[in-house]
N, C-alpha and C positions, 0 to 999 in steps of 0.2 A: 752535783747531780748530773748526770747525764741527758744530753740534750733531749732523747730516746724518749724517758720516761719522765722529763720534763713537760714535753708536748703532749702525754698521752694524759698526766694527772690534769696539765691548761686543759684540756680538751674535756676532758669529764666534767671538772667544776662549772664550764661554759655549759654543757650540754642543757640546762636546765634554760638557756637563752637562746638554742640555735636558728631558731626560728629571726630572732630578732640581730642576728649578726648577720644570716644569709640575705635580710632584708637589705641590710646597710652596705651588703655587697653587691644587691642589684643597685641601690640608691648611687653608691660611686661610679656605678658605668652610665647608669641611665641618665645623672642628674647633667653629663658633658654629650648626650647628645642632641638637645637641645638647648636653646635656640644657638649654639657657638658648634652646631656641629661639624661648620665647615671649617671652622676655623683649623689652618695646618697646626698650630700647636695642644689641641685635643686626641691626638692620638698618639703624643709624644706625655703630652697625663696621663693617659689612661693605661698606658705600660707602664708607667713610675708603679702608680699606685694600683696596677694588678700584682706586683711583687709583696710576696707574704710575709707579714707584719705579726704580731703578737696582735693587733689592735685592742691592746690593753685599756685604753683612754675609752672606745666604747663600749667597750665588755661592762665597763665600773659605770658609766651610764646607765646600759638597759638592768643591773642587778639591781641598782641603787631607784629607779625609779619604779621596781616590782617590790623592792625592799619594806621602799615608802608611800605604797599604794597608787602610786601614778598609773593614769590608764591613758593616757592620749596619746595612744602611739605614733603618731604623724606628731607632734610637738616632739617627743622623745626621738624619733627618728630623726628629726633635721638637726637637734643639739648636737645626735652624736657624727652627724654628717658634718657640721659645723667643725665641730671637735678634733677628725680625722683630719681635716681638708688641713685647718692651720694646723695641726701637728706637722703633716707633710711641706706646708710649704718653707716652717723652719729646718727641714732636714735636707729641703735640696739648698737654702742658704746657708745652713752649717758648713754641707760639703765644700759648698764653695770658697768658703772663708778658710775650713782646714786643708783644701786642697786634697780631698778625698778622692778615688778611687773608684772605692765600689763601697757597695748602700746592699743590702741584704744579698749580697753573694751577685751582684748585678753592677755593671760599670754606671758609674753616676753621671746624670744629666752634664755635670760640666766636663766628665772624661769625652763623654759620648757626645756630644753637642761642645758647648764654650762656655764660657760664664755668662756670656751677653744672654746667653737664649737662657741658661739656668736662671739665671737671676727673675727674667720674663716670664719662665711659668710659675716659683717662685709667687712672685706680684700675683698673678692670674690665678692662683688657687684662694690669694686673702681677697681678692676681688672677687672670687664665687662664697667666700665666708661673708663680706660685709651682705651681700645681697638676699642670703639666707636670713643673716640676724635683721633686715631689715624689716621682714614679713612677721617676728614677734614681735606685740604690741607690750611689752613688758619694761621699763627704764632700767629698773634692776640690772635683770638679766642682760640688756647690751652692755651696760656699765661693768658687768663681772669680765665680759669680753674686751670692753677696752684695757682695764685693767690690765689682763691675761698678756693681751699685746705691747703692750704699754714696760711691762713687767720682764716680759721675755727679751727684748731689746734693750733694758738695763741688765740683765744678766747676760746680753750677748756683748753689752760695751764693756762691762765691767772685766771681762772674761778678757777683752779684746786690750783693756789697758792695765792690766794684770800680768802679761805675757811674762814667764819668765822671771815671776816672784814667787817666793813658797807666801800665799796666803796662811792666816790660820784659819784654823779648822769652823771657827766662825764664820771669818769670812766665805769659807766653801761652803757653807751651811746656806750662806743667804744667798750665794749666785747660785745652788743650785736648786734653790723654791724660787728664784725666778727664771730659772732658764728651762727647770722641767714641772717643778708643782704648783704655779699658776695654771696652768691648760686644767692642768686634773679638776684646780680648784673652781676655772671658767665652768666646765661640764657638769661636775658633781651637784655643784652650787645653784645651776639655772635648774635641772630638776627638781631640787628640793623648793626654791623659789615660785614656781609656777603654778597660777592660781592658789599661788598660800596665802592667807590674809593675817597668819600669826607665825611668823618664820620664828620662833622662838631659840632653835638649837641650829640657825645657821650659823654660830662659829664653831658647832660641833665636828656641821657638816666641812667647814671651810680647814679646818684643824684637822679634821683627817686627810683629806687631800694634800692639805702640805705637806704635813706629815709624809702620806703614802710617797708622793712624790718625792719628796727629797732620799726618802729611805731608795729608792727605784733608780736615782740619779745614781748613789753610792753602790748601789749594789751591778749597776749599768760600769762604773768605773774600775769595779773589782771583775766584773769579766771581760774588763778591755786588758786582761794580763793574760788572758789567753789566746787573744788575735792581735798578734805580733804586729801585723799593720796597721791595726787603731791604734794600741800603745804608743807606736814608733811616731803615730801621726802629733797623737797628745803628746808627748813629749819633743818633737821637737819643733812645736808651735808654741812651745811654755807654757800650755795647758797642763795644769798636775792637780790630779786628782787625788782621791783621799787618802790612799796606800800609800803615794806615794810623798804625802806631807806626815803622813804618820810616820814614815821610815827618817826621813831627813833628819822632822825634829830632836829623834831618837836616836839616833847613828852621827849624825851630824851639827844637832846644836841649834838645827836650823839654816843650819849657812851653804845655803848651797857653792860658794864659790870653793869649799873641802871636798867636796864629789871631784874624784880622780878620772875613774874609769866609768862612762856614760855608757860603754857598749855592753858591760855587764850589769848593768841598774839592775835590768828588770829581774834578773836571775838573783841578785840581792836581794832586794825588794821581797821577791819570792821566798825565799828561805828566810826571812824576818818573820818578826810578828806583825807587819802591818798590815797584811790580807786579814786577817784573824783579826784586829784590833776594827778594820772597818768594815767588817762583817757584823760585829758585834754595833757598832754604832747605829748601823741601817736595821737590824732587828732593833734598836733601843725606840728607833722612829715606828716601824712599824706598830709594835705595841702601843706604842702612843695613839696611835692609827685607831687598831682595834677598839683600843678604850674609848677613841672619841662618838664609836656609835653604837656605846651601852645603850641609850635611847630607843634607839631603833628595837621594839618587839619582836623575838625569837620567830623568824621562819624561813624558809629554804632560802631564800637569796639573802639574808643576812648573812645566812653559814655559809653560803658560798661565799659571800666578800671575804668575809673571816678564812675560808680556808685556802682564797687565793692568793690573799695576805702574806700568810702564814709559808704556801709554796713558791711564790718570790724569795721571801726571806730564807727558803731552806729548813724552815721551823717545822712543816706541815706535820712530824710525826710528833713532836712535843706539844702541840695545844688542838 
């Protein structure tokens, strides 16, 4: 699908929350000019993160908490400020770790800056998260956070002593619900948690988030074959993602030390069946997704999760 009408179908199905995204976008500026507003690295955040994001992570927030009756939008608003802030602060330690470039069409903190300083906003974004989750009086909910963080750092070691082995497809399965679908599962999950005194269907809640997320991870790694500079990055940090384990095992046995020619992978790759093969796996999660919030009673932000589901996975016109 094309970017074009990718953005315009995201943008409709949000429309029913714009209110509460435009909130979360004054929340991100407003929340750094106090009391650190003098701080010199506050206005090297607030460029990071005025660079436009999908902000997928609080979109499934504010539907999921309209879905399921939540009305305390100052509780909702700081989950999903919470939510955004450590999304961000693992993206500027991603880069640094893959030696990245550029970050949404923008040179990355450690191009532009060093690592020393990337690393330091970095730290100072999960330092403006602890202090958030400090102000909810709920055990839960900070424990789905530490988790979250807890979780992301095993799929960032794991990924890290990994380098350069074809994992299976299991294996890729669990580093990528800890490296992308614990966050989903921190936000989703403190929603439904909040003032519930009968969380009955929180693994339904928490199973979809994995779910979502791992499908979001795979389908994130099937359009790193169209930017020739991510691919090039993941490959040659020994990061190999689902296509590109689904091609091996099937062309090659497995064994990567048969792989000849490395400058034409990805053109291989491409002309196989393993885009197709992991397209199909991340729809298999998705669905799994949908199904987990049969619960949830039929109304507009239900169908919206469902049809944003659905336009991730590229499904939107078959359900």
């Amino acid at each position: 699908m094309a970017d074009s009408v990718f953005s315009k179908q995201y943008k409709e199905i949000l429309s029913i929350i714009k209110s509460d995204i435009d909130s979360l976008e004054n929340s991100l500026t407003d929340y750094f000019d106090t009391p650190a507003k003098n701080s010199p690295i506050v206005p090297i955040i607030k460029d990071f993160l005025g660079s436009k994001g999908k902000k997928i992570r609080p979109a499934l927030i504010f539907l999921f908490a309209k879905a399921l009756g939540q009305n305390d939008s100052t509780f909702i608003t700081k989950i999903a400020l919470a939510n955004e802030l450590l999304h961000n602060a693992t993206l500027i330690h991603d880069d640094i770790i893959d030696c990245s470039l550029l970050r949404r069409g923008k040179p990355t903190l450690n191009f532009d800056y060093d690592n020393k300083l990337a690393v330091l906003a970095g730290d100072f974004l999960i330092a403006k998260v602890l202090e958030l989750l400090f102000d909810i009086d709920d055990t839960n909910i900070r424990k789905l956070h530490s988790l979250a963080v807890s979780k992301l750092i095993d799929g960032e070691l794991s990924q890290y002593f990994n380098r350069y082995k074809l994992l299976s497809m299991d294996k890729y399965i669990e580093k990528s619900k800890d490296k992308t679908a614990r966050l989903f599962e921190a936000g989703i999950g403190s929603v439904y948690l909040y003032n519930n005194n009968n969380p009955v269907y929180l693994d339904n809640i928490k199973n979809f988030a994995l779910n979502f997320g791992t499908a979001f991870q795979i389908l994130n790694d099937i359009d790193n074959f169209n930017d020739t500079q991510r691919l090039d990055e993941d490959i040659k940090n020994g990061d190999y993602s689902a296509p590109f384990i689904f091609y091996v095992h099937e062309k090659y046995q497995g064994d990567l030390s048969k792989i000849q020619n490395t400058g034409q992978l990805s053109k291989q790759i491409k002309n196989s069946l393993a885009l197709q093969k992991a397209q199909e796996l991340a729809i298999q999660y998705i669905n799994r997704a949908i199904e987990n919030i049969s619960f949830i009673e039929d109304n507009q932000y239900k169908r919206a999760i469902i049809n944003l589901c659905n336009l991730i996975a590229g499904t939107e016109n078959n359900g």
